[in-house]
C-alpha positions as CSV (number, residue, x, y, z in Angstrom):
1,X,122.2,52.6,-77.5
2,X,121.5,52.7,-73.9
3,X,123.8,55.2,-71.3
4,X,125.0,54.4,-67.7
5,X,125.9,56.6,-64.9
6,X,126.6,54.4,-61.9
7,X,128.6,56.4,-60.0
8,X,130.9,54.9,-56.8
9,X,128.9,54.3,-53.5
10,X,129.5,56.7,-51.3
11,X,129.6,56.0,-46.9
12,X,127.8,59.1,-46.0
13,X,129.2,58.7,-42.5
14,X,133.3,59.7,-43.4
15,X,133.8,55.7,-41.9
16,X,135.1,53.9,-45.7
17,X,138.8,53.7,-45.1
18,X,141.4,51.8,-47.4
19,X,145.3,51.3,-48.6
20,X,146.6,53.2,-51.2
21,X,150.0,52.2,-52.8
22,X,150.6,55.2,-53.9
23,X,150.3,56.5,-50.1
24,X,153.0,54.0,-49.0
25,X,156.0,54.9,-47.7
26,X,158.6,52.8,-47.0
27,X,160.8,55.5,-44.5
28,X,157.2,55.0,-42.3
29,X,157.0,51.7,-41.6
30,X,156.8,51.0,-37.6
31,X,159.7,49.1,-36.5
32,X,158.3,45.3,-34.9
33,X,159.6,43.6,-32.3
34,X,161.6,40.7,-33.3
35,X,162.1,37.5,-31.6
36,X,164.9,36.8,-29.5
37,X,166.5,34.9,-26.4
38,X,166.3,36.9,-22.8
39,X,169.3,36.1,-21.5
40,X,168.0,37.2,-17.9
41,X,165.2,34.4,-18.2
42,X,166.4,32.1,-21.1
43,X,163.2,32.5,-22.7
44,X,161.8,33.2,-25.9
45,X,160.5,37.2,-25.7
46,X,159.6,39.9,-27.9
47,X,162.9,42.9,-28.6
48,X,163.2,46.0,-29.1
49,X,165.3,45.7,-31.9
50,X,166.2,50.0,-31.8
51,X,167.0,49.8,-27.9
52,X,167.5,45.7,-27.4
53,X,164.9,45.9,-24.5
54,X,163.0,42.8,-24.0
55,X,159.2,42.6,-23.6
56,X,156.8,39.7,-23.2
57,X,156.8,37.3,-26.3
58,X,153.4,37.9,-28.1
59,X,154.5,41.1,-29.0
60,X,156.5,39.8,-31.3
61,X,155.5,41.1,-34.6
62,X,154.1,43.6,-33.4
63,X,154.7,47.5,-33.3
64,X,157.2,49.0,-31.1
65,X,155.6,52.2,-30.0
66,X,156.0,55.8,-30.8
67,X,158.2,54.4,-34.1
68,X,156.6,54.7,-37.7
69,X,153.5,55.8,-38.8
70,X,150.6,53.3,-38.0
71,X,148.3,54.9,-40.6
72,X,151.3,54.8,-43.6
73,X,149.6,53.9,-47.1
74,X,146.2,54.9,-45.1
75,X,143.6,57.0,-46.5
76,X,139.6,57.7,-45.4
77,X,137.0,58.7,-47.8
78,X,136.5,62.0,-48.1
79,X,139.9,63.0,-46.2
80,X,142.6,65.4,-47.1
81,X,141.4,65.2,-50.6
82,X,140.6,61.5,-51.2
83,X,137.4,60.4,-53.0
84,X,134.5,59.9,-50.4
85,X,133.7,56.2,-52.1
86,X,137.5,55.7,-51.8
87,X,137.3,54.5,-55.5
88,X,135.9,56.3,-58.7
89,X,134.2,55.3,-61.7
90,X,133.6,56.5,-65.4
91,X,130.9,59.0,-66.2
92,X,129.5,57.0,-68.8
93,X,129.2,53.3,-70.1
94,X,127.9,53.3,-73.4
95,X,125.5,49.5,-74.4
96,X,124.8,49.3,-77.7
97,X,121.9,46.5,-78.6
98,X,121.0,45.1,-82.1
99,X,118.4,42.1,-83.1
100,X,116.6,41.2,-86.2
101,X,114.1,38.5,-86.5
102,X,113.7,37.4,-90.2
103,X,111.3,35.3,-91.8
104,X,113.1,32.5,-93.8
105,X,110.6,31.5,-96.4
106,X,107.7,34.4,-95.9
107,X,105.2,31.3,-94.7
108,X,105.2,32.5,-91.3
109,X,106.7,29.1,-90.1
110,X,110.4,30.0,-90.3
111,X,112.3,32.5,-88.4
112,X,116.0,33.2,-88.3
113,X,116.5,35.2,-85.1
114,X,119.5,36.9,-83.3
115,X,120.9,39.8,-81.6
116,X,124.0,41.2,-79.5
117,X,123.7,43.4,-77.1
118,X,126.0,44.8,-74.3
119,X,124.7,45.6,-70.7
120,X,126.3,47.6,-67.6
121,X,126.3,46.6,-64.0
122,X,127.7,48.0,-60.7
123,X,127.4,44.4,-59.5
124,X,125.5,42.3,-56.7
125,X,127.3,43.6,-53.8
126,X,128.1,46.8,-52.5
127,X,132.2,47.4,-52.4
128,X,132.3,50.0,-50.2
129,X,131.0,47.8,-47.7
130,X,134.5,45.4,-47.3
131,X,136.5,49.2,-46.2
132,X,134.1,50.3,-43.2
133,X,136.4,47.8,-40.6
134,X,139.4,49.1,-41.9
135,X,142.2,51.2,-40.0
136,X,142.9,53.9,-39.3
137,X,138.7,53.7,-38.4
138,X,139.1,50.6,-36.6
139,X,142.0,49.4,-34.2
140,X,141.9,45.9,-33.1
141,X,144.3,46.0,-29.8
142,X,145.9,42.7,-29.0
143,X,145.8,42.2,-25.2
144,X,147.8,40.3,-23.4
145,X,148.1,38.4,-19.9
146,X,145.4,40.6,-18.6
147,X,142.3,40.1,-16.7
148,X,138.9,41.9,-16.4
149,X,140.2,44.1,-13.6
150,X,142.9,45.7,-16.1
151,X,141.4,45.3,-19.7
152,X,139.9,48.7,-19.7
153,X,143.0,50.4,-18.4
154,X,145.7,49.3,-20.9
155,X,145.6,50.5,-24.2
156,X,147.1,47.3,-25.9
157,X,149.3,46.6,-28.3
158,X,149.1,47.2,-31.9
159,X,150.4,45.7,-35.1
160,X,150.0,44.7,-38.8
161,X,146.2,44.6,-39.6
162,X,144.6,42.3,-42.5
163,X,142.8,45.1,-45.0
164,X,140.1,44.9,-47.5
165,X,141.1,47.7,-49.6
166,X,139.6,49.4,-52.2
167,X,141.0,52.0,-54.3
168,X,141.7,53.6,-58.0
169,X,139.4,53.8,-61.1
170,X,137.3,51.1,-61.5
171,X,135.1,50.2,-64.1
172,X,131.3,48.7,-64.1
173,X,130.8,45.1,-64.9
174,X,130.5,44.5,-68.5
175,X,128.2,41.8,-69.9
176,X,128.3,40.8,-73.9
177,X,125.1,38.5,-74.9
178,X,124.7,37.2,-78.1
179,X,122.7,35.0,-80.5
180,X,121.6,33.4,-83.5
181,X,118.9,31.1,-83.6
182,X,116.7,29.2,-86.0
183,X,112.7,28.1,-85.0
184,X,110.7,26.0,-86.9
185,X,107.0,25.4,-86.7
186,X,106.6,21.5,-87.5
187,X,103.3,19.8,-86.3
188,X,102.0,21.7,-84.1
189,X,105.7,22.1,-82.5
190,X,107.8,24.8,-82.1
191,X,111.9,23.6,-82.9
192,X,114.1,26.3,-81.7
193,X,118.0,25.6,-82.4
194,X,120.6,28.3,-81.2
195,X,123.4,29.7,-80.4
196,X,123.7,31.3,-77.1
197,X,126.8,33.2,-75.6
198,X,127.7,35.6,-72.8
199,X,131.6,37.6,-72.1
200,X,131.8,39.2,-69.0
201,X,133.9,41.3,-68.1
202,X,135.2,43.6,-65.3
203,X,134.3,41.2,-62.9
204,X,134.3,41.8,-59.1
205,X,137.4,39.8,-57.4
206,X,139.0,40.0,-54.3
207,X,143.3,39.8,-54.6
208,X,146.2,39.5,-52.1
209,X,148.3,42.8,-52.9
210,X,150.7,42.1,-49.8
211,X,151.1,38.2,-50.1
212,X,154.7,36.9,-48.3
213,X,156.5,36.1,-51.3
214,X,157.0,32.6,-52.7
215,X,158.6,29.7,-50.4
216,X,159.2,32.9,-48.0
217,X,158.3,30.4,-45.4
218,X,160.6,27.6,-46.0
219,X,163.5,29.6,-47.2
220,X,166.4,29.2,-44.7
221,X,167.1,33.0,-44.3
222,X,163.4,33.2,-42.9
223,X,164.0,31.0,-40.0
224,X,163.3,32.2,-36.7
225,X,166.2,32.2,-34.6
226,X,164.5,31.3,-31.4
227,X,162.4,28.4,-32.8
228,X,164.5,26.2,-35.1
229,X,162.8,24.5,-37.7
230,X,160.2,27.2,-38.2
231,X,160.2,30.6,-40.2
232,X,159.4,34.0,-39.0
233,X,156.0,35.4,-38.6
234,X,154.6,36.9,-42.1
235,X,154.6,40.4,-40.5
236,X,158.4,40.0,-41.2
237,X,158.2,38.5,-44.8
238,X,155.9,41.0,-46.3
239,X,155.9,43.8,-49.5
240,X,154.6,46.5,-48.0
241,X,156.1,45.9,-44.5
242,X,153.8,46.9,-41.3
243,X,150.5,45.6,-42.7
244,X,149.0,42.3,-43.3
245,X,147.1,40.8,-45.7
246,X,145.5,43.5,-48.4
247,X,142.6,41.9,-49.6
248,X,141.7,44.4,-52.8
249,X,138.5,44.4,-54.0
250,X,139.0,45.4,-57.2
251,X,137.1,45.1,-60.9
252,X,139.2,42.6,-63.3
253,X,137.9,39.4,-63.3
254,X,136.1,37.7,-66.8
255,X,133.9,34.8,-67.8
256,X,132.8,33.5,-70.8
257,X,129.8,31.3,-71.5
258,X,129.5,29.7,-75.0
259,X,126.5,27.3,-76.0
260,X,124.3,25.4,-78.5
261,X,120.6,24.7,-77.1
262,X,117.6,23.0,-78.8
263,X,114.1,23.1,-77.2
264,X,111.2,21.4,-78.7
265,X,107.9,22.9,-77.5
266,X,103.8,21.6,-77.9
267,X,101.5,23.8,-77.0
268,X,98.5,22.3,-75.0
269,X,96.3,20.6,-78.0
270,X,94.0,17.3,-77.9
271,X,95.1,17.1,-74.0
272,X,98.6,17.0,-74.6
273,X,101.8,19.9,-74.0
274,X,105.3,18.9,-73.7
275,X,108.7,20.7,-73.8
276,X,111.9,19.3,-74.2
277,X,115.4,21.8,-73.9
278,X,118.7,20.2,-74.3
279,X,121.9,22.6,-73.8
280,X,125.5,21.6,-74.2
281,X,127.1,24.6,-72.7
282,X,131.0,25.6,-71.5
283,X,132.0,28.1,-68.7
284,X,135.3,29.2,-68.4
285,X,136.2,32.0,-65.6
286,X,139.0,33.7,-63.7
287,X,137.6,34.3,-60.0
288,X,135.1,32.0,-59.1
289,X,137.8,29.4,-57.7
290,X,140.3,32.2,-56.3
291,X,143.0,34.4,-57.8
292,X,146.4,33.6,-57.4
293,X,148.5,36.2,-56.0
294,X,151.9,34.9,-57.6
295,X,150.9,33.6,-61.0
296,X,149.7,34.9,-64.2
297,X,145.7,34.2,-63.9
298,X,145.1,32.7,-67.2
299,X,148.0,30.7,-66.4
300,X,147.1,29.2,-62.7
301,X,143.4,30.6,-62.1
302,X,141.1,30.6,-65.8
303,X,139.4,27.5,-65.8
304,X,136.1,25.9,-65.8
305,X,133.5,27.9,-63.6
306,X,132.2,26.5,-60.6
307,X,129.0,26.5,-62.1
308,X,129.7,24.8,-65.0
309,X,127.5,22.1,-66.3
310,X,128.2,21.1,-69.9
311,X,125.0,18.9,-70.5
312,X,121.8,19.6,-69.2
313,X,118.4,17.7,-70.7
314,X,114.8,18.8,-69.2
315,X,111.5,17.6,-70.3
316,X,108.2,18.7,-69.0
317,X,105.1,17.3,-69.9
318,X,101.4,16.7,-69.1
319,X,98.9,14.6,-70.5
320,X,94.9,14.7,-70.0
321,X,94.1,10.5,-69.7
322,X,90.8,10.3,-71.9
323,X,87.6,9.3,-69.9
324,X,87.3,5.8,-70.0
325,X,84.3,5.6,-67.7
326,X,82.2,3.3,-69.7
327,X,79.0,3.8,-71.3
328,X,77.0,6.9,-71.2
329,X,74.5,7.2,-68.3
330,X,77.3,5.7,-65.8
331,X,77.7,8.3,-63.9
332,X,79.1,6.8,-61.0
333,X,82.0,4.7,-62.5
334,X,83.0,8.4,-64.2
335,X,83.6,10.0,-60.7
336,X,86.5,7.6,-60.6
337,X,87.7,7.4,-64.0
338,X,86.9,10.8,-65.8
339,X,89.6,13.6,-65.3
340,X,92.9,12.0,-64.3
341,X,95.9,14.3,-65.3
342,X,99.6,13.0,-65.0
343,X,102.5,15.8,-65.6
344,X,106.3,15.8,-64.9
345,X,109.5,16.5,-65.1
346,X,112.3,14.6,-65.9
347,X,116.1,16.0,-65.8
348,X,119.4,14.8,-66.6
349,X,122.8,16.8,-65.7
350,X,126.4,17.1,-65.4
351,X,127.5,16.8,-62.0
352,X,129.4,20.3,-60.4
353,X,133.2,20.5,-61.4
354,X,135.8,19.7,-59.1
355,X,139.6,19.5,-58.4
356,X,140.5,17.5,-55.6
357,X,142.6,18.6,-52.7
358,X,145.2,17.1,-50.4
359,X,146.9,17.7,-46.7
360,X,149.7,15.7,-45.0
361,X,150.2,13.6,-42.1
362,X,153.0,15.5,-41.0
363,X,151.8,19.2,-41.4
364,X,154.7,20.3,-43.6
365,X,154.5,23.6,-45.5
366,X,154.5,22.7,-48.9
367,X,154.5,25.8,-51.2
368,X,155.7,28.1,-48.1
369,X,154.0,31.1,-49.5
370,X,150.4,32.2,-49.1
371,X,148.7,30.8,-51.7
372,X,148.5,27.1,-50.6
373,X,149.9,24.1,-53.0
374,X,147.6,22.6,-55.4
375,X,147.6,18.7,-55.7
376,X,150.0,17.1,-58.5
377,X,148.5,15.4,-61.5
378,X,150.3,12.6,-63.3
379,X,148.0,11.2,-65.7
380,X,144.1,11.5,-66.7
381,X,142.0,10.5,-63.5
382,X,138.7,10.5,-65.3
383,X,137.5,6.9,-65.6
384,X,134.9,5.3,-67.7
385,X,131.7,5.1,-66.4
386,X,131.6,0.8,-66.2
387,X,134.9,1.1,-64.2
388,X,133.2,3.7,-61.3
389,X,132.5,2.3,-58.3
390,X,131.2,3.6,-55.2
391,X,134.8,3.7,-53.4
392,X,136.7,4.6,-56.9
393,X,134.9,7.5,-59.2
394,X,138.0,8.4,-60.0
395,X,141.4,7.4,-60.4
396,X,143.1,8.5,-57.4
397,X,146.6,7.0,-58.5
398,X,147.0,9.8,-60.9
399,X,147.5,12.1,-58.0
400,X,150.6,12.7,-55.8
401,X,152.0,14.6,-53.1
402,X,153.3,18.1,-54.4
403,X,157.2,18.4,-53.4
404,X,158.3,21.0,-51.1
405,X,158.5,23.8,-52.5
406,X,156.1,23.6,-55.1
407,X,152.5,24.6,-56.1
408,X,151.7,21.8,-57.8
409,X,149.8,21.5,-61.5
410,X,146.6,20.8,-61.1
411,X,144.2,23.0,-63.5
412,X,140.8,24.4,-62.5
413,X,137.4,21.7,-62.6
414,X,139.8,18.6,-63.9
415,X,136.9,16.3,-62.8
416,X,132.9,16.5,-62.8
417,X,130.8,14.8,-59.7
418,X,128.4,12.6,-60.0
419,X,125.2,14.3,-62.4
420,X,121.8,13.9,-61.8
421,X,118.7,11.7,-63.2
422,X,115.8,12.4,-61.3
423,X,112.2,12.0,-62.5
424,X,109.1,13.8,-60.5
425,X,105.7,12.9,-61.5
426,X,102.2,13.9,-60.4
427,X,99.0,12.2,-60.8
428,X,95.9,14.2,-60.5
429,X,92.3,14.0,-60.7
430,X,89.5,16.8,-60.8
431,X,85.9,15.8,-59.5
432,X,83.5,18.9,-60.6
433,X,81.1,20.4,-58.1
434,X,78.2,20.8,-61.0
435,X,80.4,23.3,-62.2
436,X,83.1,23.3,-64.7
437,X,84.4,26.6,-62.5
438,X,83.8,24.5,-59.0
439,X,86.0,21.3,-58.3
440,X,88.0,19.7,-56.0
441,X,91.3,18.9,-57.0
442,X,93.1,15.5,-55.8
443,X,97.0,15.4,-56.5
444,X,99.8,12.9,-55.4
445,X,103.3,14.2,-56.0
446,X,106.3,11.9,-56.6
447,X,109.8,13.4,-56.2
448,X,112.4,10.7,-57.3
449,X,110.0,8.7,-58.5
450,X,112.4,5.8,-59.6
451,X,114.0,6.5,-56.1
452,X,117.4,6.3,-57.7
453,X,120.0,6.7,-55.6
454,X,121.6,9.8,-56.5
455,X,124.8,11.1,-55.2
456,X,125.7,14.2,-54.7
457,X,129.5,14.4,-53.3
458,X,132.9,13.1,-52.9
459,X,135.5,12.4,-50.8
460,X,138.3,14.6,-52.6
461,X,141.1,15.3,-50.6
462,X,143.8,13.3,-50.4
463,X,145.7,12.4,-47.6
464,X,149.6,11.7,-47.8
465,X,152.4,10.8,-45.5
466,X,156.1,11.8,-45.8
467,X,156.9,9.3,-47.9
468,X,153.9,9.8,-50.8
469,X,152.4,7.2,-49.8
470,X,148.4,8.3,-50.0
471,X,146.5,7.4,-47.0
472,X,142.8,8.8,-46.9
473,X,140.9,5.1,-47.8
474,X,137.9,7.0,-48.4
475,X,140.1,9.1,-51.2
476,X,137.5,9.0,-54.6
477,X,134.7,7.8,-52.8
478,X,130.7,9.0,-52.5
479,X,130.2,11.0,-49.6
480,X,126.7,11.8,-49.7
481,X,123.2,11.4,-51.7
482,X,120.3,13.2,-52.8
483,X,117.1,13.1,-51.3
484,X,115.6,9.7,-51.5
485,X,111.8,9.3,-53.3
486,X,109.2,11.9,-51.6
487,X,105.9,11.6,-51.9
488,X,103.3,14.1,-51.3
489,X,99.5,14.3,-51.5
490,X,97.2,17.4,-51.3
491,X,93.7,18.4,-52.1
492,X,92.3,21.6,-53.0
493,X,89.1,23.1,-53.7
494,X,88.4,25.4,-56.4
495,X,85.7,27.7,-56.9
């Protein structure tokens, strides 16, 4: 049993700020000018909506001074009773670990192996980090109509701010490993068949808490008055009204990795070694490819990771040539046939996973809210591999335009890219300085050796017009390849 303490990070320097919910106050929100007609000028301008006096039009959306409370739901570390790290922790994580290694039939040749085993993380980054721009420790002005002559003498104006908060009890990243495994010694090989998994959880993720709601924009009650046709700015459309975007960095997000592997391994004997590993593998996450702010996230954001990669094959090997240098006393005709090495590696993979995309001709807002629209799928768009060309690698008729209003149904990773089958190969030769210990090494290094032309991405987002009609040509097609065959040579001297 292992015990963690990883407490919060702490900003020794009083400068991590956040939002609180629980400090929110509707009764403090700052009233924002709204947008109207002057009638004076017939142009669109900002209003006072408490005293109906007008003011220039970027204001609008912005605070009306000396109403509300700029800093409502605000809170710094270490202030009138808040946590210094803005967030807390638990005093403990407890990891209990267990393996056994067992052997099968007591000849020393079979071994039945596994073990689970539970590990504790405050994670790669440091959170605290995302509050340190936040208000009330940070004002970003917006100034308007000014020059260099006034910008130091007006104050500006200030409104809704975007905020990466960070807040509440929060728990350390949780990893689960496990395994069961079976290796074999057979002929001077080692086979090693398993089963290898991973659960994570508490995962760090980043969520909206303040998106506009859903089809806010496009809703005919949202419509700004003085420009027909499109809706009020978000300030206006919000849940916690007077503040942005709340990007929370928060502690909820899971994975789970689940695999069989199979690796075949020769020591170096009679001037041979080789090792061959084979894993079929499946990744599932929430986070990697976003979090919805609307939607359950099992529902619209648990899917195949972005690193995914069900099939991977790798084989490494290298081979002493035998000396071939004719008969004894030849010395010369050894120097160029004695000591020649080749080695390799050779790998085959699943391309990345992928779900395409799409925009429109004629800019519309689709889903209206803040989480964009995903593209619509009508049917399976994987093809078989002797119907891929280079233009087509998928079936782009089984996507369509999402309608207005919508979000659209495509699922996380629906397609993998194109995989790779790449072969690098040395050749080297060792000529000995009348020493075994002294030599100088010749190599030549092939990368791509078969110099097969190896994609690596596609054109995936789909274009469409008003009426459907899809009209990106390049929609499905290759968009760029590997690096073509390298080859490099080197010489080194040992001694």
């Amino acid at each position: 049993m292992r015990f963690y303490h990883q407490p919060a990070a702490v900003e020794l320097q009083g400068k991590a700020a956040t939002f609180d919910p629980a400090l929110f106050s509707p009764s403090k929100v700052p009233v924002l000018y709204v947008p109207a007609i002057n009638p004076a000028t017939g142009l669109r301008s900002a209003q006072n909506p408490l005293t109906g006096a007008f003011a220039i039009a970027p204001l609008i959306g912005q605070y009306v001074p000396g109403t509300g409370d700029m800093n409502n739901g605000l809170a710094v570390g270490g202030v009138n009773g808040y946590p210094k790290s803005d967030y807390t922790r638990p005093a403990l994580a407890y990891g209990p670990r267990f393996g056994f290694a067992y052997d099968l039939f007591g000849d020393g040749k079979t071994a039945l192996r596994g073990g689970f085993g539970i590990a504790h993380s405050p994670g790669q980054n440091n959170p605290i980090q995302s509050t340190l721009n936040n208000p009330p420790q940070t004002w970003a002005p917006t100034l308007s109509y000014g020059n260099l002559d006034t910008f130091a003498q007006t104050g500006g104006a200030f409104g809704p701010s975007t905020i990466a908060p960070l807040f509440g009890n929060q728990k350390t990243i949780e990893a689960m490993s496990y395994s069961i495994g079976v290796q074999r010694q057979v002929w001077g090989m080692v086979i090693d068949a398993s089963y290898v998994g991973k659960l994570s959880r508490h995962l760090d993720i980043t969520l909206n808490l303040n998106p506009i709601p859903i089809n806010a924009r496009i809703l005919p009650q949202n419509q700004d008055p003085t420009s027909p046709g499109k809706p009020l700015p978000d300030n206006f459309l919000r849940k916690y009204a007077g503040i942005g975007d709340l990007n929370n960095y928060q502690f909820s997000g899971s994975s789970n990795y689940n695999s069989g592997q199979l690796s075949v391994t020769r020591r170096f004997k009679s001037g041979l070694q080789f090792g061959l590993a084979y894993t079929h593998s499946k990744l599932l996450d929430v986070g990697s490819n976003g979090v919805s702010p609307y939607f359950s996230w099992r529902q619209r954001n648990y899917g195949v990771g972005s690193t995914d990669r069900p099939n991977t094959l790798s084989i490494n090997y290298m081979y002493d040539l035998p000396n071939v240098g004719g008969r004894p006393g030849w010395k010369p005709i050894g120097y160029f046939l004695h000591h020649w090495t080749i080695s390799g590696i050779t790998t085959f993979q699943t391309g990345s996973p992928f779900t395409p995309t799409f925009t429109t001709t004629d800019g519309a807002e689709i889903s209206g809210s803040t989480e964009a629209a995903r593209i619509t799928v009508v049917g399976n768009p994987v093809l078989a591999k002797s119907e891929r060309t280079f233009a087509q690698f998928f079936n782009t008729a089984m996507f369509q335009r999402t309608p207005s209003g919508g979000f659209g149904n495509a699922g996380i990773g629906l397609l993998y890219g194109p995989g790779i089958n790449n072969w690098d190969i040395a050749l080297s030769k060792r000529v000995p300085l009348h020493s075994e210990s002294r030599f100088v090494l010749l190599r030549v290094e092939s990368y791509n050796t078969l110099n097969h032309t190896q994609f690596s991405s596609l054109n995936t987002a789909a274009t469409f017009n008003p009426v459907g009609q899809q009209t990106n040509s390049n929609f499905g097609s290759f968009s760029a390849a590997r690096d073509p065959r390298v080859i490099q040579l080197g010489v080194k001297v040992v001694f």
